[in-house]
Each structure stands twice: as structure tokens, then as C-alpha cells.
C-alpha positions as CSV (number, residue, x, y, z in Angstrom):
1,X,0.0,0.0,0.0
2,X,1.0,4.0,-0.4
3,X,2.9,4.6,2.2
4,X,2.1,8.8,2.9
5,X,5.6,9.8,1.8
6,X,4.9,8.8,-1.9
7,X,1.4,10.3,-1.9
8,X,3.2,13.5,-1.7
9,X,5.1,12.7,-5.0
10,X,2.2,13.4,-7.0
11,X,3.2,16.6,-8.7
12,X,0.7,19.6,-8.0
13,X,1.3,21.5,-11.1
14,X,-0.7,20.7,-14.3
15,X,1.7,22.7,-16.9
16,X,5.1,22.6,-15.3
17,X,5.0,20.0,-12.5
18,X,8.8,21.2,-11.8
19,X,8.5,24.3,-11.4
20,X,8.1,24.3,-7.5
21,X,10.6,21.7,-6.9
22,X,13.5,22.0,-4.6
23,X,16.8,21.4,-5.7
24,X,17.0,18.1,-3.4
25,X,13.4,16.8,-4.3
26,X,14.4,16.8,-8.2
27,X,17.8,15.1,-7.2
28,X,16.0,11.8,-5.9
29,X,13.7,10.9,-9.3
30,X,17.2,11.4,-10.9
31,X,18.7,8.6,-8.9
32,X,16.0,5.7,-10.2
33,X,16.2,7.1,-13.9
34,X,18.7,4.8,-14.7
35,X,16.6,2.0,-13.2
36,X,13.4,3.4,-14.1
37,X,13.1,1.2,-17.0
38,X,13.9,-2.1,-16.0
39,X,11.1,-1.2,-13.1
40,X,8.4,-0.1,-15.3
41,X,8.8,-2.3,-18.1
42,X,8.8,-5.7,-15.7
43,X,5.6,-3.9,-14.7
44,X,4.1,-3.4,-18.5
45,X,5.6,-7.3,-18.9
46,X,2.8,-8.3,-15.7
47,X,0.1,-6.2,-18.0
48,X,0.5,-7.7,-21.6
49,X,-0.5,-11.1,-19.4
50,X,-3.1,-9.4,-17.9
51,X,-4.1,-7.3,-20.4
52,X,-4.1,-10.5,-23.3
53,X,-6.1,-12.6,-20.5
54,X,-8.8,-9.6,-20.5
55,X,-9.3,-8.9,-23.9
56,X,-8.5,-12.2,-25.8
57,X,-12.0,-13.7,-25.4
58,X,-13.6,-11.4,-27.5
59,X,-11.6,-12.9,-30.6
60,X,-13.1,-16.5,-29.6
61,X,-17.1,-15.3,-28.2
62,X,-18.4,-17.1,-31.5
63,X,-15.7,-20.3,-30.6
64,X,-16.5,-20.2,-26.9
65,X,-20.9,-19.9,-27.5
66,X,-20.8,-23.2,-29.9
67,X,-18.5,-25.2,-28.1
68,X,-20.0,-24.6,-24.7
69,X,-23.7,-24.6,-26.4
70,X,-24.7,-20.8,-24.5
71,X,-26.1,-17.6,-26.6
72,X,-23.5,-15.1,-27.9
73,X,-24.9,-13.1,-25.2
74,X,-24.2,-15.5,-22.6
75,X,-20.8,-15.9,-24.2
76,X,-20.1,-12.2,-23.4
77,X,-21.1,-12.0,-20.0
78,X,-17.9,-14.5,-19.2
79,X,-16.6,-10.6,-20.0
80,X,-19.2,-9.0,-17.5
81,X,-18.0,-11.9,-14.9
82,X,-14.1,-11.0,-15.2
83,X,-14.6,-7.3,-15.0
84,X,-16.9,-8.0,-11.6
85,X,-14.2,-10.2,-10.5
86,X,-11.9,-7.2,-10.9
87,X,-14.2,-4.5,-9.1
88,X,-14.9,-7.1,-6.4
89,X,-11.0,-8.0,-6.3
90,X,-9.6,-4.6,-6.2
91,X,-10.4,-3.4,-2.8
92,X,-10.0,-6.7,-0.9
93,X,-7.0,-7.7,-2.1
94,X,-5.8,-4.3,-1.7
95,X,-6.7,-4.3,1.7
96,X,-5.6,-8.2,2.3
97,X,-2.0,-6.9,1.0
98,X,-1.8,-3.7,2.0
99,X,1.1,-4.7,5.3
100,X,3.1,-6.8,2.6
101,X,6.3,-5.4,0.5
102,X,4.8,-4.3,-2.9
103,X,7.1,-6.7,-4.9
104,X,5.8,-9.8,-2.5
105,X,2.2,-8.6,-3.6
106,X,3.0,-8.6,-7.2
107,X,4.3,-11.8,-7.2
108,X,1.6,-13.4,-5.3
109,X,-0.9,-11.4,-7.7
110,X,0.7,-12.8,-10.7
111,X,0.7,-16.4,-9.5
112,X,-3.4,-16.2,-8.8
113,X,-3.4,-14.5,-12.7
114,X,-1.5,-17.8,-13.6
115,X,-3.4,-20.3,-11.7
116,X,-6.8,-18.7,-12.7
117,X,-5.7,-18.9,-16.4
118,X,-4.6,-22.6,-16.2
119,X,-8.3,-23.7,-14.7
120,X,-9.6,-21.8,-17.4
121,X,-8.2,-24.2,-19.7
122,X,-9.1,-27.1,-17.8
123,X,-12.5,-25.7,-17.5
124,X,-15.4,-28.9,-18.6
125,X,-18.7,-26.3,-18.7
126,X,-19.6,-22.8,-18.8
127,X,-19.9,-22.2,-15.7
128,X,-16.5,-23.3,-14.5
129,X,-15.0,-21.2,-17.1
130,X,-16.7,-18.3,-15.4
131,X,-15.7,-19.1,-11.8
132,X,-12.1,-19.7,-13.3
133,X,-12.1,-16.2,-15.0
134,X,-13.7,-14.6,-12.0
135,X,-10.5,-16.3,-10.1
136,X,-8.4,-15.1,-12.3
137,X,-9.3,-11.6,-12.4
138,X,-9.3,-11.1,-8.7
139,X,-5.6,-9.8,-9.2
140,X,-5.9,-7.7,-11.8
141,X,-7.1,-4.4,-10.4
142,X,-4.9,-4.6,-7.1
143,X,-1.9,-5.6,-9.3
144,X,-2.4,-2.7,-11.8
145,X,-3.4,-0.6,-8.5
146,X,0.0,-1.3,-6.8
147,X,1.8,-1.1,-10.0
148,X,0.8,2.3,-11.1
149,X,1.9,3.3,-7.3
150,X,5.8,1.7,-7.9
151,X,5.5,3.2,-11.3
152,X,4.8,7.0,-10.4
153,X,7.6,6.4,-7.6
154,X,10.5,6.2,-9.3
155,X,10.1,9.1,-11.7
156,X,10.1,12.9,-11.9
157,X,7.6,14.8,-11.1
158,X,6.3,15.2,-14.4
159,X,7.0,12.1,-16.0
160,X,4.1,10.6,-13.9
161,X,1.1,10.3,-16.2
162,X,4.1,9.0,-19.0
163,X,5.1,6.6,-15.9
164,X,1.7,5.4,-15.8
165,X,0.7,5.3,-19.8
166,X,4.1,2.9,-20.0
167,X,3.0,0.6,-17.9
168,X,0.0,0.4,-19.3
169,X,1.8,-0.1,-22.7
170,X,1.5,-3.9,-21.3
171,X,-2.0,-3.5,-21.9
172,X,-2.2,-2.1,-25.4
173,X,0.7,-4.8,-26.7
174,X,-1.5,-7.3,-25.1
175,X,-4.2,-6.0,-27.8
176,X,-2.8,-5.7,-30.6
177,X,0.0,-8.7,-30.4
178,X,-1.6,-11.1,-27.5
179,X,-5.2,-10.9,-28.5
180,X,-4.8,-11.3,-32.3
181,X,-2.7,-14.4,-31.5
182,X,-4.3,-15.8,-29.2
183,X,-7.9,-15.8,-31.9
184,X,-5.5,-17.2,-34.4
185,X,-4.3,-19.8,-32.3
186,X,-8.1,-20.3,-30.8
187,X,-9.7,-20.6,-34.4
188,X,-6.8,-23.1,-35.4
189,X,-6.6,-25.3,-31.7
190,X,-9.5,-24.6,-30.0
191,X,-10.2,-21.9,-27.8
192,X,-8.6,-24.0,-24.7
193,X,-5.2,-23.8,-26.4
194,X,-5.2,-19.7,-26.0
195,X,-5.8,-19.9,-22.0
196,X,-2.6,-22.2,-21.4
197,X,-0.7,-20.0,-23.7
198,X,-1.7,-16.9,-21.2
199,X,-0.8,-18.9,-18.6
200,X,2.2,-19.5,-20.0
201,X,2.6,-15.8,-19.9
202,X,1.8,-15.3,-16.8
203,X,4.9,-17.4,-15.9
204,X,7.2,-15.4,-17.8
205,X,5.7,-12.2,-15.9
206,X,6.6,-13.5,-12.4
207,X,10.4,-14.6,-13.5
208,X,10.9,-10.7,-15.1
209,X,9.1,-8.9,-11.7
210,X,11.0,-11.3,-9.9
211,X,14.2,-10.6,-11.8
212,X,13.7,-6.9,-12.7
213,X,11.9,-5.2,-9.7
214,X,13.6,-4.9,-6.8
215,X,12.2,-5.1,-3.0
216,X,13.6,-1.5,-2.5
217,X,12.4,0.0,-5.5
218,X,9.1,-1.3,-4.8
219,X,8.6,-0.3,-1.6
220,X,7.4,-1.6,1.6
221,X,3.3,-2.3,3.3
222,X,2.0,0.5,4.5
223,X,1.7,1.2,8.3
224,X,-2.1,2.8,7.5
225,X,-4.7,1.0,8.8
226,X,-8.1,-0.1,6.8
227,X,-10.1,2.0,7.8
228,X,-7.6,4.8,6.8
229,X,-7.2,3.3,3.7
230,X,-11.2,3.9,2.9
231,X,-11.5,7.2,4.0
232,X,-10.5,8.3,0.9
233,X,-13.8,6.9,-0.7
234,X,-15.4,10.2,1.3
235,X,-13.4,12.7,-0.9
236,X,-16.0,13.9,-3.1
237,X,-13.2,14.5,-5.8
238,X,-12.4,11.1,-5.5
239,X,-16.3,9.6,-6.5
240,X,-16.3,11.7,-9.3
241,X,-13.1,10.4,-10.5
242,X,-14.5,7.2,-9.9
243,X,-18.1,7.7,-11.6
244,X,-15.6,9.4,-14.5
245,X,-14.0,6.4,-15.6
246,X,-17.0,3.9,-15.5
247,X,-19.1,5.9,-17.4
248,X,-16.7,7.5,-19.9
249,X,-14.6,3.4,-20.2
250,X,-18.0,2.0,-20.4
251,X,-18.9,2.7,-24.2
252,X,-15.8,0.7,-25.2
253,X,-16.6,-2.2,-24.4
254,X,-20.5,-1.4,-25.3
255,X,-18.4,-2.4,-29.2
256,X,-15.4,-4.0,-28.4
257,X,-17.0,-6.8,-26.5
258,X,-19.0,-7.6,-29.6
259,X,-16.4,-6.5,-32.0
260,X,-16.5,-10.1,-33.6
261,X,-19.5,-10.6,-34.3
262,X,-20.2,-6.8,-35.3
263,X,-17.2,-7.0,-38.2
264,X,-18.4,-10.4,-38.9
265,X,-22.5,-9.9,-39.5
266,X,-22.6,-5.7,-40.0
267,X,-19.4,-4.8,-41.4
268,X,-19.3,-8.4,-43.9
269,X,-15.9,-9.7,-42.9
270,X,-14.6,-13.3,-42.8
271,X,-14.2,-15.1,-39.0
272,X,-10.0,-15.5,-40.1
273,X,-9.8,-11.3,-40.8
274,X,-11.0,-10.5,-37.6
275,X,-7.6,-11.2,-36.3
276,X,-6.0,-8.7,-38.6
277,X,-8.7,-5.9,-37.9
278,X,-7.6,-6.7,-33.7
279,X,-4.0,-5.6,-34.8
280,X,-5.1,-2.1,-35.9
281,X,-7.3,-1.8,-33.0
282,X,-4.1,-2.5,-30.6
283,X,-1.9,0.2,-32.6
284,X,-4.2,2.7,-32.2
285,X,-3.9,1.7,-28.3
286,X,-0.7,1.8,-28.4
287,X,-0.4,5.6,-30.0
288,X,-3.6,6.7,-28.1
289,X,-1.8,5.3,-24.9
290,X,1.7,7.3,-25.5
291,X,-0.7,10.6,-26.7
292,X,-2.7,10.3,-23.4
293,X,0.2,9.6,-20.7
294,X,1.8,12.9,-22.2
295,X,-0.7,15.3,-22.8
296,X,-1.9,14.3,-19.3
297,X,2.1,15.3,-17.9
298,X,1.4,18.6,-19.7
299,X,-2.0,19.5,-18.7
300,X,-4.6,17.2,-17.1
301,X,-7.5,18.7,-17.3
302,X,-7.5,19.1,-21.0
303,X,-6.0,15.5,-21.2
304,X,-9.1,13.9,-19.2
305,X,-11.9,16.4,-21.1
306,X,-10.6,16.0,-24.7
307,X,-9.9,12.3,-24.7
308,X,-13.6,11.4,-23.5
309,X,-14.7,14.3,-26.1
310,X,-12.5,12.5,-28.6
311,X,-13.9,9.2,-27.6
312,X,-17.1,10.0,-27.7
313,X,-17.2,11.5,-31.1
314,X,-15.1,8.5,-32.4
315,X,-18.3,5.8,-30.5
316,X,-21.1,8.2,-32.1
317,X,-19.4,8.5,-35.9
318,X,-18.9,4.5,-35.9
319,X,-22.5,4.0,-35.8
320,X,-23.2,5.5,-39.1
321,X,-20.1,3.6,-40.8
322,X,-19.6,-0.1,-39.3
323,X,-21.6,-1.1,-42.7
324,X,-18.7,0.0,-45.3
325,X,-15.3,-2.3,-44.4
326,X,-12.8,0.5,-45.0
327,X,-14.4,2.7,-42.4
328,X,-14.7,0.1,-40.3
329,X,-11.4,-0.9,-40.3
330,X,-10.2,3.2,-40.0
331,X,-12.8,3.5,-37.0
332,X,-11.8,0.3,-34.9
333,X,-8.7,1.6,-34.8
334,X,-10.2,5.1,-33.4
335,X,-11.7,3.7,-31.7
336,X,-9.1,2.2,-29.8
337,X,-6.7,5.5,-29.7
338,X,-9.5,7.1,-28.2
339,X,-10.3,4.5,-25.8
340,X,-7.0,4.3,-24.6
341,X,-6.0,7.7,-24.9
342,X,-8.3,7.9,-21.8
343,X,-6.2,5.8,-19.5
344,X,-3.4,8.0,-18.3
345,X,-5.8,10.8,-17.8
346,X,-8.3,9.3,-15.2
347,X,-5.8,7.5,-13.5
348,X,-4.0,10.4,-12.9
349,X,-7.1,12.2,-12.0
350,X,-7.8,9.8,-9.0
351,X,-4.0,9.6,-7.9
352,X,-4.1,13.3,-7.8
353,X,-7.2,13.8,-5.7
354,X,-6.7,10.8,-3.1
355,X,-3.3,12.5,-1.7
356,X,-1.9,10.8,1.5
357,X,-3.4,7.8,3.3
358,X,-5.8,5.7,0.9
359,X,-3.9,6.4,-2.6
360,X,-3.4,2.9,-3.0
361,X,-7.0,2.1,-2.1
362,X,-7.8,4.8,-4.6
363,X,-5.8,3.6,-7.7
364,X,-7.0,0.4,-6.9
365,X,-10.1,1.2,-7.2
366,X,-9.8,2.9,-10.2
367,X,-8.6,-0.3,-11.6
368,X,-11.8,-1.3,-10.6
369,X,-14.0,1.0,-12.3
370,X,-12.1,0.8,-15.5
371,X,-13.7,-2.7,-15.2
372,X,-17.3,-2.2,-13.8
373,X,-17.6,0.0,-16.7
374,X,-16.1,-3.1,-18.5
375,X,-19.3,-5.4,-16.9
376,X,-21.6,-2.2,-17.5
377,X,-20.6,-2.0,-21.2
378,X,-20.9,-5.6,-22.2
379,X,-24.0,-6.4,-20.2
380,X,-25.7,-3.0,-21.6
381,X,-24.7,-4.2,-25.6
382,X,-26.0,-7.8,-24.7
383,X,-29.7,-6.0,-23.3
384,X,-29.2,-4.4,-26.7
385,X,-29.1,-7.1,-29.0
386,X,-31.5,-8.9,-26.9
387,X,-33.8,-6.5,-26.8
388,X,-33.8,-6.3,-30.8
389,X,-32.1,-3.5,-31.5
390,X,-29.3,-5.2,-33.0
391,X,-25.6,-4.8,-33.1
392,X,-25.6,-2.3,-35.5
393,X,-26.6,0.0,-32.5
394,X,-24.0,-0.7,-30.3
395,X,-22.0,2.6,-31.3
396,X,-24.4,5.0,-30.3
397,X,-25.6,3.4,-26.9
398,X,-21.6,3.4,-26.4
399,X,-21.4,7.1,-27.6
400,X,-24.3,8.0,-24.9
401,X,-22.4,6.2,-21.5
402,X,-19.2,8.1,-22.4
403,X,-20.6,11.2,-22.5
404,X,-22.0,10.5,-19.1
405,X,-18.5,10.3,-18.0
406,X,-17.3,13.4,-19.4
407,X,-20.2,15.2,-17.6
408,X,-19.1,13.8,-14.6
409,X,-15.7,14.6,-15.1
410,X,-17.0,17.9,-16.6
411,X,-19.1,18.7,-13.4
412,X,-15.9,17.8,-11.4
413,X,-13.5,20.4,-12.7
414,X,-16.3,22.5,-12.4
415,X,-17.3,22.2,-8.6
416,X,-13.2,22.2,-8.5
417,X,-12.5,25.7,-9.8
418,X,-15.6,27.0,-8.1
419,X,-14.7,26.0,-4.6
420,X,-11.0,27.4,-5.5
421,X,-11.0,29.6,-8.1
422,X,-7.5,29.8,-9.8
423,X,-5.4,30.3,-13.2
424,X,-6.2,27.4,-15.5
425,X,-2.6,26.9,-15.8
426,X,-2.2,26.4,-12.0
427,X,-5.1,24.0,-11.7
428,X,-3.7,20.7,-9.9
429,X,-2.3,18.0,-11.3
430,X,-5.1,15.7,-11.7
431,X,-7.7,18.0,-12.2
């Protein structure tokens, strides 16, 4: 857990995060530069498993409905069940490791992402696949919530949101490398063959964290006690953050849960191109990662607006095009630049306004609504389609959640700058 010393690293400027920095507080973040790497990419190693884990079942809904003999729908709430498992997971294994060294916690969170993986694959009915997936994401948040904690730790001051976006590089690789492979290697072995490949992953991310990561680096439990820890939760600032990202992630995976299906029946594509449509979805993660983590070091507030505006536009615009392949193609991958451009900016936003005891509770629990507005998303586009209104719809239910999120986000900057008005450029960080 945060211990308060590191709560105080998050940088209070939004345009120059340096510019109040004493000569000895800029020294230290020069000391782990040369290390900072080896830190934060066996970090963004722990997310490509978690993040291929997440997001690879979407490339094998149509695999996974026929061989288990459940509706597509049914099929896409073993989505819904993994991002519960996360919300669920987030605050109680935070809490449960909140007295143990950071780097212990990783580990053990990666071997439960392993395990859970492995019964996956083993997994006779549909049922036991959910329970295993539920399993397995019960690490996720709490690993990405501790994580983004060692990762802002041993960087400048204004490297943070960058600090962040890198680790969550793990996640966007995941997409557009580990999800198209593992559909390929679903459609040609069965969709059982893709789970022990993630587990094998998830191997591989326990030997680099254990390798590259060091006890020091990571830190040490926090002395807080629990109910410290969830005192944050009565920061107003900190709800809204909250309500921000489930809302404004939500329309994402309104579409990308279904993207199969919706580039197989609306857009006309083959079941073996779907793989190679996944790929330009996971660049335009990757570049709407990179473009979020630094416009967010440069100024927050526009970062978290414009990225849900952008996002937004992108869900609302696809609705009108999914039927012609060439703009479907173009707007999958917008739609994952904008999706992901997101990121940086709300976690940022919640590290920023749950200063002191309770951060790690807080990015936790970000973590966590990233993926209840995961669960809302694919449960609202499976009442969609079952309701009749088919997938070609999906786009602009997606469009209307995130821009509930950017009101909530816009309401917070607003009740912000009214209770202290100031400069725009000398808004806080995470505002």
C-alpha cells in the first residue's frame, strides 16, 4: 500500500509539474532514472498477461458460445463476470495486502493470474470457465493498482502520467499482439489452447518482476490501517473520479466486447480477418496510450476532457459507418486510440485527488472502475441485441455512456475551480 511519503510525490502542477521543486526533491527521481526502465517495463511485462487474459476472449465469443452450447450473449457476460471479479478484487486484495512489500504482492498477484488462467483451460462447462475467470481476475485491479503506485515512484515529477501510460503499454501490446494471436491460435486449436498460452505468460511475468523489480524500488506495506485506507472513498473529488471512468470506459466495451460478431454480420468480414482488424485496433492503443500519458504530464484537465470528447465523437461517428469495411477498419482503430487515450488521464485524475493515506486504495479502485464499466458496457450491448435492437446500434448506446462520463468529469473540474477559483494553468495535477 501508499505509504504517505509517496502520496506526496504526486506533482501539483498541471503545466510545469517542476516548477516548485526543490533542488533536493528533483535530485532523488534522478537517482532511479537509470533503473526506471527495468522497473516499469517488468511492470508493463505483468500487463500484456493481464491485459491478453482480458481482452483475448472477445476474438473466440463465436468459438466459446458453440463449443459450450450458450447464446452469444451468454458468451459475453464471461466478459461482465471477469470485470466484476476485478471490481470485487480490487479493494480486498488491496486491503488483504496492503502490510506486505509491494514486490511480495505482485508476485503473489501474478501467481493467482496464472493459476486462474490454467483452470480456465481445464474448464469442462460454462460455468467453470466463469468461476475460473472470476478467479483469475481477482488480481488484476490490485496488481495494476500497486503497480501504477511503484511506477509513479520512481520518476520525476512530471514524468508521472508518461510513468503510468508505459505501464499500461503492457495493456495495449496485449491488444494488438496477444489478443490477435491468441484468436488465431483459438480458431486453429481450440479456444482451450489460447488460455494455457496466457498462462504461460503469466509465468514469464513472475520470472521478469522477480528478476527486474527490486524489493527497494518497490517499496514496503503500509503502516495505514483499513479503515484509513477507505477514507478516501469520502473525498467527493475522488467519487467523481470514480463515476468518471466507468461511465466514460463504459462505451468501449459497449463495441469491443462484440467487436466479432459486429465485423463479422454488420461490417461483412470473414471469422480468419477478424484477427488482422484486432492488430489495428491494438496500434491505435498503443499511439492513443503514449498521446494520453503525455498530454496528461502537460495539462490534465485538457487530457481527461478532450480524450472522453474525442472518444465520444469517435463511438457516435462509428455508428453510421460499421456497414462499409474500409471505415470500419479506420474507425476500430479510433476507436481504440481514443479508448486508450483515456487511461493516463483518469488514472492520474484519482491519484491526484486521493493524496496521502488511501492512494493505493484509490488507484485500486480505479482499476476497478475501468472494469465495472467493463461489466456495464458488455452487459448493456447484450440487453441491446437482446432486446432487438441489434448490433448495428451498439456505437451510439456506447457514444451516450461516455458522454456521461465526461459530464461527470466535466461537473468535477467544475465544482473544483468554483470551490478554488484559480489560473487554469495552476489547476492541480489531476484535475
Amino acid at each position: 500500500m501508499l505509504m504517505p511519503k509517496l502520496a506526496a510525490d504526486i506533482p501539483l502542477s498541471s503545466e510545469s509539474p517542476t516548477m516548485h521543486a526543490t533542488p533536493a526533491a528533483t535530485a532523488a527521481p534522478a537517482q532511479t532514472s537509470a533503473r526506471r526502465p527495468w522497473a516499469l517495463y517488468a511492470l508493463t511485462v505483468g500487463a500484456f498477461g493481464i491485459g491478453t487474459t482480458e481482452f483475448v476472449i472477445m476474438g473466440l465469443l463465436l468459438q466459446l458460445a458453440a463449443d459450450l452450447q450458450v447464446s452469444l450473449a451468454a458468451a459475453g457476460l464471461l466478459i461482465s463476470g471477469y470485470a466484476l471479479g476485478v471490481f470485487v478484487g480490487a479493494p480486498l486484495l488491496t486491503a488483504a495486502t496492503s502490510r506486505v512489500p509491494r514486490k511480495t504482492a505482485l508476485l503473489a498477484l501474478m501467481a493467482i493470474f496464472t493459476l486462474g488462467n490454467l483452470a480456465c483451460a481445464l474448464a469442462p462447462s460454462y460455468w467453470v470457465l466463469m468461476a475460473a475467470r472470476v478467479v483469475t481476475s481477482l488480481a488484476h485491479g490490485t496488481f495494476f493498482g500497486v503497480g501504477a503506485v511503484v511506477a509513479t515512484s520512481v520518476v520525476p515529477a512530471d514524468r508521472k502520467a508518461s510513468a503510468i501510460s508505459t505501464m499500461f503499454t503492457g495493456l495495449t501490446v496485449a491488444t494488438l499482439l496477444g489478443v490477435p494471436a491468441g484468436a488465431w491460435l483459438g480458431l486453429q486449436h481450440g479456444w482451450r489452447a489460447t488460455f494455457w498460452a496466457v498462462g504461460a505468460i503469466g509465468l514469464v511475468a513472475m520470472a521478469v518482476i522477480a528478476l527486474f523489480v527490486s524489493a527497494r524500488e518497490a517499496g514496503a506495506g503500509s503502516a495505514v490501517s483499513l479503515r484509513e485506507e477507505f477514507k478516501v472513498l469520502r473525498r467527493p473529488q475522488v467519487l467523481l473520479s470514480l463515476a468518471a471512468t466507468v461511465l466514460g470506459f463504459a462505451g468501449v466495451f459497449v463495441v469491443f466486447t462484440y467487436v466479432q460478431p459486429l465485423l463479422t454480420r454488420v461490417s461483412g468480414f470473414g471469422e480468419s480477418g477478424v484477427s488482422a482488424i484486432l492488430l489495428v485496433f491494438g496500434v491505435g492503443m498503443i499511439l492513443g496510450n503514449v498521446v494520453g500519458g503525455r498530454f496528461g504530464d502537460r495539462a490534465p484537465v485538457r487530457a481527461l476532457l478532450g480524450s472522453l470528447a474525442a472518444l465520444a465523437g469517435v463511438l457516435a461517428v462509428m455508428g453510421f459507418v460499421m456497414q462499409s469495411q474500409p471505415a470500419a477498419v479506420l474507425f476500430i482503430g479510433l476507436l481504440g486510440a481514443a479508448g486508450f487515450a483515456t487511461v493516463a488521464p483518469l488514472q492520474l485524475r484519482v491519484l491526484s485527488k486521493a493524496e496521502g493515506a488511501g492512494q493505493s486504495m484509490a488507484s485500486s479502485l480505479n482499476i476497478a472502475a475501468f472494469n465495472l464499466g467493463n461489466a456495464l458496457g458488455a452487459w448493456l450491448g447484450g440487453a441491446v441485441m437482446e432486446h432487438g435492437l441489434g448490433l448495428a446500434r451498439l456505437p451510439w448506446v456506447a457514444a451516450l455512456l461516455t458522454l456521461g462520463g465526461l459530464a461527470v468529469a466535466w461537473a468535477s473540474v467544475r465544482l473544483e475551480r468554483g470551490g478554488a477559483p484559480q489560473p487554469a494553468a495552476a489547476l492541480p495535477a489531476g484535475c
